[in-house]
One Martini backbone bead per residue (centre of mass of N, CA, C, O) as a GRO file, in nm:
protein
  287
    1UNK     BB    1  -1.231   2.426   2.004
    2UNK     BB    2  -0.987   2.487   1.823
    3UNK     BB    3  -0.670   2.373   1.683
    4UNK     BB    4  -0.353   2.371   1.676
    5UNK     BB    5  -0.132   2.399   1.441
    6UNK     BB    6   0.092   2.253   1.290
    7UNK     BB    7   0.422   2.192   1.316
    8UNK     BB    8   0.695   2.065   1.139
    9UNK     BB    9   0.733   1.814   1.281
   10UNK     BB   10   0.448   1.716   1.286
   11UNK     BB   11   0.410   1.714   0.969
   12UNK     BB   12   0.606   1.530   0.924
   13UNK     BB   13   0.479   1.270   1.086
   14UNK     BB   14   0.216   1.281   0.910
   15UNK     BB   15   0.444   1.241   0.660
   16UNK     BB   16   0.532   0.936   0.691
   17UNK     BB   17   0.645   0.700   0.563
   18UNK     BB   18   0.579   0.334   0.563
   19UNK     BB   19   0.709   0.010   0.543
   20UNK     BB   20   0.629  -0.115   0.257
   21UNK     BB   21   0.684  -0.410   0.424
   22UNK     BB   22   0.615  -0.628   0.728
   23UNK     BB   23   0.850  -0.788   0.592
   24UNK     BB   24   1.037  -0.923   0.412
   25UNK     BB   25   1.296  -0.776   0.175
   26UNK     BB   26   1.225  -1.010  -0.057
   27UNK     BB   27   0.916  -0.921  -0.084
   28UNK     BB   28   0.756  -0.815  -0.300
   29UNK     BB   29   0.565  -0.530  -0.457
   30UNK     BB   30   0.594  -0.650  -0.726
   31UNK     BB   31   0.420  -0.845  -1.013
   32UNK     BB   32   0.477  -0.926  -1.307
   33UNK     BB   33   0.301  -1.159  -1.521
   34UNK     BB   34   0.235  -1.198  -1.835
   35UNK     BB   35   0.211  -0.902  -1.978
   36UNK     BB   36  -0.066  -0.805  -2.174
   37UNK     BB   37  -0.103  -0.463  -2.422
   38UNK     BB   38  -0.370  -0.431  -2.665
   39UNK     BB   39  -0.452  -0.287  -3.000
   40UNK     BB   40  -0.690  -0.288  -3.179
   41UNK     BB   41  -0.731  -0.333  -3.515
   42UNK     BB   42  -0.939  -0.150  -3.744
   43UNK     BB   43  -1.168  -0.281  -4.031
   44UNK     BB   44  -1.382  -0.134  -4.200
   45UNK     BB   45  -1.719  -0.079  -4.155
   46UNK     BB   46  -1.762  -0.262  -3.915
   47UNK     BB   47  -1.481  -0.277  -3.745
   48UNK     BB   48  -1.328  -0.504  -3.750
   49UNK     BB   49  -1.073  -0.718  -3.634
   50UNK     BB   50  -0.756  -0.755  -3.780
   51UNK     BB   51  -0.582  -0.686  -3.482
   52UNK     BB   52  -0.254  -0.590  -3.313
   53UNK     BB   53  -0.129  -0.373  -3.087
   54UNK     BB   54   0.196  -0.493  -2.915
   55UNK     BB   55   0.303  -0.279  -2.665
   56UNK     BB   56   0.251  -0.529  -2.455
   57UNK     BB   57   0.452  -0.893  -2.458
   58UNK     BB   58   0.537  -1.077  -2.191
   59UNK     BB   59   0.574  -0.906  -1.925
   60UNK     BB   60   0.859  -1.020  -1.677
   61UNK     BB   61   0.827  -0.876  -1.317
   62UNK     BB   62   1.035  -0.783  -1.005
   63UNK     BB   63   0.993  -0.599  -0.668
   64UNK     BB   64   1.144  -0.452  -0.440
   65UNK     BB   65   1.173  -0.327  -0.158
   66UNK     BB   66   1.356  -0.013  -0.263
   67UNK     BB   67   1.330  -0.027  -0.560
   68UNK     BB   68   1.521   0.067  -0.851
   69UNK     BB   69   1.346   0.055  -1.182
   70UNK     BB   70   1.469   0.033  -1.451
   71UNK     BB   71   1.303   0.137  -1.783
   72UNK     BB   72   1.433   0.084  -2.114
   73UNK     BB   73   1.358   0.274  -2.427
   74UNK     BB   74   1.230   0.337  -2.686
   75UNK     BB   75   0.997   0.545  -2.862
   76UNK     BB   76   0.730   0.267  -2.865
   77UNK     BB   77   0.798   0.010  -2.642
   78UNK     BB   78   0.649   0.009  -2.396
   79UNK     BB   79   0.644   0.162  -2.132
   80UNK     BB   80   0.441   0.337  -2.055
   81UNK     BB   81   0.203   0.111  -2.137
   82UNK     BB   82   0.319  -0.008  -1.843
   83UNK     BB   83   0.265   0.209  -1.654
   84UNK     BB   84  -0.056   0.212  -1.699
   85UNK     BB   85  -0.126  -0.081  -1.641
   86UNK     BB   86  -0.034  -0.093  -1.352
   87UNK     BB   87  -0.246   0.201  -1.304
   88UNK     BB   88  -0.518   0.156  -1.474
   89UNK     BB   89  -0.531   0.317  -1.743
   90UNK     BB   90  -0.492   0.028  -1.925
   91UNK     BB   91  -0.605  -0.209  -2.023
   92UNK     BB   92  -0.548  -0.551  -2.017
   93UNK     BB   93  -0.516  -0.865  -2.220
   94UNK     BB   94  -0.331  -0.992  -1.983
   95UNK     BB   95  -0.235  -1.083  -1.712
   96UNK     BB   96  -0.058  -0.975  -1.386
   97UNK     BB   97  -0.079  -0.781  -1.118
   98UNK     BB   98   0.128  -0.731  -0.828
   99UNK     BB   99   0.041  -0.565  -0.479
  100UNK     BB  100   0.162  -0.684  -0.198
  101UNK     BB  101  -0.022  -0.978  -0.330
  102UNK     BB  102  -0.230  -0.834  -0.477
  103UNK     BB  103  -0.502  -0.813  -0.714
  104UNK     BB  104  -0.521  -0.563  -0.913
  105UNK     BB  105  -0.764  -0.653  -1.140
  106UNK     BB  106  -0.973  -0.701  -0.877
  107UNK     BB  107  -1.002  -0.438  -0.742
  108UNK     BB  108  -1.215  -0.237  -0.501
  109UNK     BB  109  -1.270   0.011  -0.361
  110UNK     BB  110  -1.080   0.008  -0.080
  111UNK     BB  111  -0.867  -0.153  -0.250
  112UNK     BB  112  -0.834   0.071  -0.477
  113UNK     BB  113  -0.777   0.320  -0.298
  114UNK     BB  114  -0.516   0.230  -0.159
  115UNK     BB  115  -0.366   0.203  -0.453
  116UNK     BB  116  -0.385   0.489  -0.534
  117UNK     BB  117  -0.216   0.581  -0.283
  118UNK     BB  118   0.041   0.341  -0.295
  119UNK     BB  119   0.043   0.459  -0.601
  120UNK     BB  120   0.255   0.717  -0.729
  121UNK     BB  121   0.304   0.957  -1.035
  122UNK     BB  122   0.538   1.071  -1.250
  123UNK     BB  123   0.542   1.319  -1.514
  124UNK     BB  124   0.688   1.444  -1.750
  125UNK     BB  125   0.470   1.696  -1.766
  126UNK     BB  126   0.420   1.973  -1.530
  127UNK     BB  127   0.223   2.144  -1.685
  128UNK     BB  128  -0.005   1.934  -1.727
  129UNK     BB  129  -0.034   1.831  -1.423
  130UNK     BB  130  -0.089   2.134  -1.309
  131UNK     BB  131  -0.319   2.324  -1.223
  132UNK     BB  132  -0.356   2.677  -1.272
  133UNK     BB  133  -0.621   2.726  -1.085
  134UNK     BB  134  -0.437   2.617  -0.819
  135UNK     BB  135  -0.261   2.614  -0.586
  136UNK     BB  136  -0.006   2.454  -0.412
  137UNK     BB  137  -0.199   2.398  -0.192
  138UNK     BB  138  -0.427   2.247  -0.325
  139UNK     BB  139  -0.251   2.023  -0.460
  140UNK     BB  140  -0.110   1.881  -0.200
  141UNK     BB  141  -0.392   1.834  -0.043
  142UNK     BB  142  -0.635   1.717  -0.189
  143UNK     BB  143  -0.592   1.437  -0.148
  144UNK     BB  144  -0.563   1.406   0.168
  145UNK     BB  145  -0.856   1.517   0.238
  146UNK     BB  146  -1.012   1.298   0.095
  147UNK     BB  147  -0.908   1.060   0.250
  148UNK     BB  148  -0.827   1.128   0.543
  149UNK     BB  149  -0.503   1.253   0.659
  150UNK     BB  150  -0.628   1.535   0.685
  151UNK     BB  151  -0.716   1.881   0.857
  152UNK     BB  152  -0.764   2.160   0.749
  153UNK     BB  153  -0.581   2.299   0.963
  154UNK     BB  154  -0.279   2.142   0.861
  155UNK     BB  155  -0.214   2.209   0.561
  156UNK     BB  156  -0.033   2.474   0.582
  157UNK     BB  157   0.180   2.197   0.733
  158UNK     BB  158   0.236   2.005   0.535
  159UNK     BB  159   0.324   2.181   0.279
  160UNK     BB  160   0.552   2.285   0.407
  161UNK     BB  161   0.696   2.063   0.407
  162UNK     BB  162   0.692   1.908   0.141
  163UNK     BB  163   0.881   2.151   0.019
  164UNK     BB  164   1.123   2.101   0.197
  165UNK     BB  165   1.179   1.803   0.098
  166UNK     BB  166   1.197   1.969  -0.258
  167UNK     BB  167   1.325   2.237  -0.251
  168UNK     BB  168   1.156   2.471  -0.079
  169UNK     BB  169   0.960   2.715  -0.001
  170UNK     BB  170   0.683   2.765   0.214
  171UNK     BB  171   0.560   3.007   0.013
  172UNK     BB  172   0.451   2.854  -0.237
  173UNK     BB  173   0.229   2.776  -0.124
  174UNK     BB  174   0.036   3.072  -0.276
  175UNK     BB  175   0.127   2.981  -0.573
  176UNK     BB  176   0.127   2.919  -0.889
  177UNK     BB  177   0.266   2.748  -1.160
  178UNK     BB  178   0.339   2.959  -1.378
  179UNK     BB  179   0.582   3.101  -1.130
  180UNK     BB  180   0.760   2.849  -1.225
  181UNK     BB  181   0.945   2.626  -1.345
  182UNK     BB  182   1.031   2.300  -1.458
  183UNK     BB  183   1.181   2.227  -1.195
  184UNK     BB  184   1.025   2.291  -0.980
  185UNK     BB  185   0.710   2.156  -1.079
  186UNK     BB  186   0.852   1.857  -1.037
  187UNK     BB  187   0.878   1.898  -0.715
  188UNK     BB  188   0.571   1.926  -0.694
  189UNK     BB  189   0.503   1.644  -0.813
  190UNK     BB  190   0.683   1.500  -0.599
  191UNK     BB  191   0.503   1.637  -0.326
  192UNK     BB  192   0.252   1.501  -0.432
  193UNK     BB  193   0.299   1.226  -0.439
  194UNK     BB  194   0.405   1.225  -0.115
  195UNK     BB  195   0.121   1.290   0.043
  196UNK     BB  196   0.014   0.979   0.021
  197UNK     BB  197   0.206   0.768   0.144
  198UNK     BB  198   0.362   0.589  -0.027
  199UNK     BB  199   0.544   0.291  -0.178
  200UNK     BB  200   0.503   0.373  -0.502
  201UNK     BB  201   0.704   0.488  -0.768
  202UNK     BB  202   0.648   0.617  -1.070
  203UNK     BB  203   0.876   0.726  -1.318
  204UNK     BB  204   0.760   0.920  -1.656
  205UNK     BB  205   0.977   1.033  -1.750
  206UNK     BB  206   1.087   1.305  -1.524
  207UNK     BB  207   1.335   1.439  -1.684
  208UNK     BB  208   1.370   1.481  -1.964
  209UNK     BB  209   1.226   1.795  -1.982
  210UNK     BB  210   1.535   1.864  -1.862
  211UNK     BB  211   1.789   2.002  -1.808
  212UNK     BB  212   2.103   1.870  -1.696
  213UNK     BB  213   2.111   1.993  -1.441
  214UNK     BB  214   1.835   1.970  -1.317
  215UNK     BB  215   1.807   1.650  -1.354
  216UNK     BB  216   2.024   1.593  -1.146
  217UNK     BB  217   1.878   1.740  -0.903
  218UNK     BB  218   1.638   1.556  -0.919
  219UNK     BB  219   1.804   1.286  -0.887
  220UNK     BB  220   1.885   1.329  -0.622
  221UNK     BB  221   1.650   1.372  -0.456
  222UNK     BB  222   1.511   1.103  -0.526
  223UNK     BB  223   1.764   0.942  -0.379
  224UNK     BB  224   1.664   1.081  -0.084
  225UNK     BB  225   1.415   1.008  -0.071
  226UNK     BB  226   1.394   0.706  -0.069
  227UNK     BB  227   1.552   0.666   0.182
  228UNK     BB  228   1.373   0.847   0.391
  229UNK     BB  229   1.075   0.650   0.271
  230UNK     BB  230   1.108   0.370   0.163
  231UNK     BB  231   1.089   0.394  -0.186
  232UNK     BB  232   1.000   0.286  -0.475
  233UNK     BB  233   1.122   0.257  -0.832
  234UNK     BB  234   0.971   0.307  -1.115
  235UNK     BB  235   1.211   0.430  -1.410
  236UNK     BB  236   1.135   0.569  -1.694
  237UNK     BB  237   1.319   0.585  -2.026
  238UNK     BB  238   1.528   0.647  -2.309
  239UNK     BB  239   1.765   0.722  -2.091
  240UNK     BB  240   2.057   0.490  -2.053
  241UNK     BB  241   2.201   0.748  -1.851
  242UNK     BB  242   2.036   0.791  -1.616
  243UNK     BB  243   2.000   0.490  -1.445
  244UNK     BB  244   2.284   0.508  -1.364
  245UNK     BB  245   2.232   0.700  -1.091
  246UNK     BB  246   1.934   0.510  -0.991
  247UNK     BB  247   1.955   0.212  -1.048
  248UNK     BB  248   1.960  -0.111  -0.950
  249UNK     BB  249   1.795  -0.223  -1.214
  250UNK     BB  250   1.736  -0.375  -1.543
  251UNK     BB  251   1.529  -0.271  -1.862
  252UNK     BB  252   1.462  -0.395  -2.160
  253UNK     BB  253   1.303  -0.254  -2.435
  254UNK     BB  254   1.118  -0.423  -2.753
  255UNK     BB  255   0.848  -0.438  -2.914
  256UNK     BB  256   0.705  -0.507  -2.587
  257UNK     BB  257   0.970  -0.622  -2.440
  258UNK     BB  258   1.234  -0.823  -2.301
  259UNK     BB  259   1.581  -0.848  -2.361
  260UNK     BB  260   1.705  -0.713  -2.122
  261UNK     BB  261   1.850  -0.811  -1.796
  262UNK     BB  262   1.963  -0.644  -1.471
  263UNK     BB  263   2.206  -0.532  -1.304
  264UNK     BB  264   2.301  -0.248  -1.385
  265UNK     BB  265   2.634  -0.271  -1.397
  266UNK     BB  266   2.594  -0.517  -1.616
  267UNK     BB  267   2.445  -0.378  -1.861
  268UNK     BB  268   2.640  -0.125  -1.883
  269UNK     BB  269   2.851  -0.302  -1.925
  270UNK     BB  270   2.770  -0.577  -2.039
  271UNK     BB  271   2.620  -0.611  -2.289
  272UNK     BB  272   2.407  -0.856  -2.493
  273UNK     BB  273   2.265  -0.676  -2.645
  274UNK     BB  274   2.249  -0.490  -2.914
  275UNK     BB  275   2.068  -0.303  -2.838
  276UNK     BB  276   2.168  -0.177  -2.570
  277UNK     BB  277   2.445  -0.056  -2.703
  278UNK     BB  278   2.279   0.134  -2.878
  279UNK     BB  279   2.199   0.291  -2.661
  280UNK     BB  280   2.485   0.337  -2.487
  281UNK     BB  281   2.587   0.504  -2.807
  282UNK     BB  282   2.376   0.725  -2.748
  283UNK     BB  283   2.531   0.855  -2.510
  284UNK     BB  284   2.643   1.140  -2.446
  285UNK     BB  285   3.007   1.224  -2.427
  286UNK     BB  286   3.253   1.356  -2.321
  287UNK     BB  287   3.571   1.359  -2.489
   0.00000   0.00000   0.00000
């Protein structure tokens, strides 16, 4: 005898992240210590190495739980290679990071596949990461079903929840990526996030792509979701404009480096270093 389909109510219970970690507020959730991500210049008939482009280098800080940390920095700063680099997209040429305590570069089968769950991100360009082939039904359940987080007769069931709690509409998991905006199309790639339970959202660039009004949505989103699912955010922009309104704390980055850190307040009103002012004074102001 087959199952019955669950309720709305039931497939939230069933995507309901558990709190970060299960200890104190204080114990860190993400660690990066003395992160450098180098690449070789290569030169000459034989290719050998003449230097390196040090993209990330000598990178050190720490996030709790439910912390939102912008990482803010012009293009080419090494932001995004460095949450590649978290990621495990992009090979570490020294330094460590760890996440809950564990050594990210060290995971291998199920510790490793746990790290996939429990990291997940969302990027600039949601037309790219999309499958166009694939329906929103088949997009948000793909990672659960193969996790084995639910089982197929409850797909579009946990489905129609993730819609819903990033402001759409339940019968659009029926359609293509195609037939959506752009502004859309992140909240489905933000409710694909959310499908595996995750503990910490990486977002690379999450809203540049989008009108500044669409853009507003989408962070009041991301702030309603945090609270909701107790989730952390490192939040990469290139405009320290934006983390003005999500970042609990924040780090400015230049030429692979980190030049001034600290609580969002106190970065945004009194910067330090000339390089974050020169950002602050390029941010668009009304009147």
């Amino acid at each position: 005898m087959s199952e019955q389909p669950l309720s709305l109510e039931e497939a939230a219970a069933r995507i309901k992240v558990k709190p970060a970690i299960p200890s104190t507020p204080n114990t860190p959730i993400l660690e990066v210590e003395d992160l450098n991500t180098w690449f070789p210049i290569k030169k000459g008939i034989f290719a050998r190495t003449a230097g390196y482009v040090k993209a990330v280098n000598g990178v050190t800080f720490s996030m709790k739980p439910g912390e939102t940390l912008g990482v803010v920095g012009e293009s080419g700063c090494g932001k995004s290679t460095l949450s590649r680099t978290i990621l495990r997209l992009e090979k570490a040429h020294s330094g460590s990071v760890r996440f809950m305590g564990n050594d990210v570069f060290s995971m291998k089968g199920e510790a490793l596949q746990q790290y996939r769950r429990d990291m997940q991100v969302v990027f600039q360009d949601p037309h790219a990461t999309l499958n166009p082939r694939h329906s929103i039904l088949d997009i948000l359940t793909e990672g659960m079903l193969v996790h084995g987080l639910i089982k197929p007769n409850e797909a579009q069931d946990v489905a129609a929840q993730l819609l819903q709690d990033v402001g759409l509409q339940p019968d659009a998991m029926h359609r293509y990526p195609h037939a959506f905006s752009g502004g859309q199309r992140q909240r489905i790639c933000i409710a694909r996030a959310l499908a595996l339970k995750p503990k910490m959202i990486i977002c690379d660039e999450a809203v540049s792509a989008l009108d500044l009004s669409i853009r507003a949505q989408v962070l009041n989103l991301l702030m309603e979701l945090k609270e909701k699912y107790s989730l952390a955010y490192l939040f990469i922009t290139h405009d320290i404009g934006v983390v003005e309104h999500i970042a609990d704390n924040i780090i400015v980055m230049y030429k692979g480096e980190i030049v001034e850190r600290g609580a969002a307040t106190d970065v945004l009103l009194n910067p330090q270093e000339a390089y974050t002012q020169r950002l602050i004074a390029a941010v668009p102001r009304v009147g």
